[in-house]
C-alpha positions in Angstrom: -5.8 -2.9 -1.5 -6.3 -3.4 -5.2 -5.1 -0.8 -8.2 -8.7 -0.4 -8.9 -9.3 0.9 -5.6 -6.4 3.4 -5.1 -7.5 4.5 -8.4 -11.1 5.3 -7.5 -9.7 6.8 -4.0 -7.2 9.4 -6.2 -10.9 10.1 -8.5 -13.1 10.6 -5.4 -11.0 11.5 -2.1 -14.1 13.2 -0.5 -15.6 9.5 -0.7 -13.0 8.5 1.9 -14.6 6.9 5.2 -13.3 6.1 8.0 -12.4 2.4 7.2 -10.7 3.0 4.6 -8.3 4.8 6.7 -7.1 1.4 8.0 -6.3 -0.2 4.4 -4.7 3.0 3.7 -2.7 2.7 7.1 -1.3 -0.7 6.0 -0.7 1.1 2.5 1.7 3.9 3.7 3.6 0.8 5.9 4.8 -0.9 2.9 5.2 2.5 1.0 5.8 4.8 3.6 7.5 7.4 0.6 4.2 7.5 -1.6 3.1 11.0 -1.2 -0.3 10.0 -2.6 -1.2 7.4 -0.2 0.2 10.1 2.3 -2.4 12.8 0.9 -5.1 10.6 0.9 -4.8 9.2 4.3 -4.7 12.6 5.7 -7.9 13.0 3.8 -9.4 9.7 5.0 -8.7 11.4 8.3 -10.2 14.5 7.7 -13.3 13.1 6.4 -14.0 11.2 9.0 -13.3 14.3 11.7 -10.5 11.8 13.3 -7.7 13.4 15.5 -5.1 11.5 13.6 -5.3 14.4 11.2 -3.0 17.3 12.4 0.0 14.7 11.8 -1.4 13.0 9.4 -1.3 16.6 7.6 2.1 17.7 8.7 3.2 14.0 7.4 1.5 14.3 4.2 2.8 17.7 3.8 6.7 16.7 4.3 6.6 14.0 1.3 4.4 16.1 -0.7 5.9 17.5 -4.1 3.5 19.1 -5.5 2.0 21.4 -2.8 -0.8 23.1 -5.2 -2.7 19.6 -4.9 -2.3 19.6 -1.1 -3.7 23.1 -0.6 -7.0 21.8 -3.5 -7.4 18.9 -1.0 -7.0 20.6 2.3 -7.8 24.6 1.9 -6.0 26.9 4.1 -9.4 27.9 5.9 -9.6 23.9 7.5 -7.7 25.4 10.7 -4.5 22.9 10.7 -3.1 23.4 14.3 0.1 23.9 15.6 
């Protein structure tokens, strides 16, 4: 993964597929800390309906620091389970 691409993922995270969850996935192993590659793999996950997302959530949601932008990207009314 490029700049230019994490860039255009932050600009257009309903764009995420399901592939790009893997270059994501390699992405959060070298920066497991970055709570925007965190967000936007949940997202990738989400998008794509994969059941990676509850804990991809609850993950992205731990290292987040700005929680406002984690509630504009995942609404409350998405059904997150327990």
């Amino acid at each position: 993964m490029n700049a230019r691409q994490l860039i255009e993922f932050i600009k257009n995270p309903e764009a995420l597929t399901e592939a790009d969850s893997a270059t994501l996935n390699e992405v959060v192993a070298h920066f497991p800390y970055c709570h925007t590659i965190q967000l936007l793999l949940a997202k990738s996950y989400h998008n794509s309906g994969n059941f990676r997302f509850n804990n991809a959530f609850k993950t992205a949601a731990i290292y987040s620091i700005n929680k406002p932008v984690l509630f504009n990207l995942f609404p409350p009314q998405i059904g997150i389970s327990k």
